[in-house]
N, C-alpha and C positions, 0 to 999 in steps of 0.2 A: 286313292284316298278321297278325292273329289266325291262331294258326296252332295251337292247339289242338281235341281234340275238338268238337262242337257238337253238342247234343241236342235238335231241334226238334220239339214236338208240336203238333197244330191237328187240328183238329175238320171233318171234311168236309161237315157241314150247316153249318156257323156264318155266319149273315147278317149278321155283322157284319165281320168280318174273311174276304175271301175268301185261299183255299187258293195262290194265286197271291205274296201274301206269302213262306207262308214257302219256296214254290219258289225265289224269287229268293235267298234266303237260302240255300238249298240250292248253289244256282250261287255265289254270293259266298263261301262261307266253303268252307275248301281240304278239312276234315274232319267233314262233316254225316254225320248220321242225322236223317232228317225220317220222326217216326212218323204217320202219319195215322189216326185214329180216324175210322172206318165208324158211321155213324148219332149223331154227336154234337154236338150244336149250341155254341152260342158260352159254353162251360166245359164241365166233365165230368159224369156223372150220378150217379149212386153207384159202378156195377159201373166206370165209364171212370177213375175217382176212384182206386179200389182196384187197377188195372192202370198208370196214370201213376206212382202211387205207390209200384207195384215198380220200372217200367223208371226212371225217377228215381234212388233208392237201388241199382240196380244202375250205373248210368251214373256217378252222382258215386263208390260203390266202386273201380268199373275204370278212373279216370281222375283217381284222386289222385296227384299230384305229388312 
């Protein structure tokens, strides 16, 4: 029933949490953006740190209420 934006990030190497998560999450919620990070395991590195952290503070900017 969530029917607001959704900004989902995940790690395309990450062995713990596979990528399949947050697909479904993509299908379930009405308004996703699922960013997927290329060469990034289960958290981010410094450089994937410093790009979540813009798309982040862009995404909560363009999506205050």
């Amino acid at each position: 029933k969530y029917g607001n934006n959704v900004l989902v990030m995940h790690c395309n190497q990450d062995p713990i949490v596979g990528l399949g998560y947050s697909e479904k999450i993509e299908k379930t919620y009405k308004n996703v953006c699922l960013e997927v990070f290329q060469g990034e395991g289960h958290g981010f590195s410094p450089k994937g740190t410093r790009i979540m952290t813009e798309m982040v503070y862009e995404f909560v900017k363009n999506n205050i209420v």
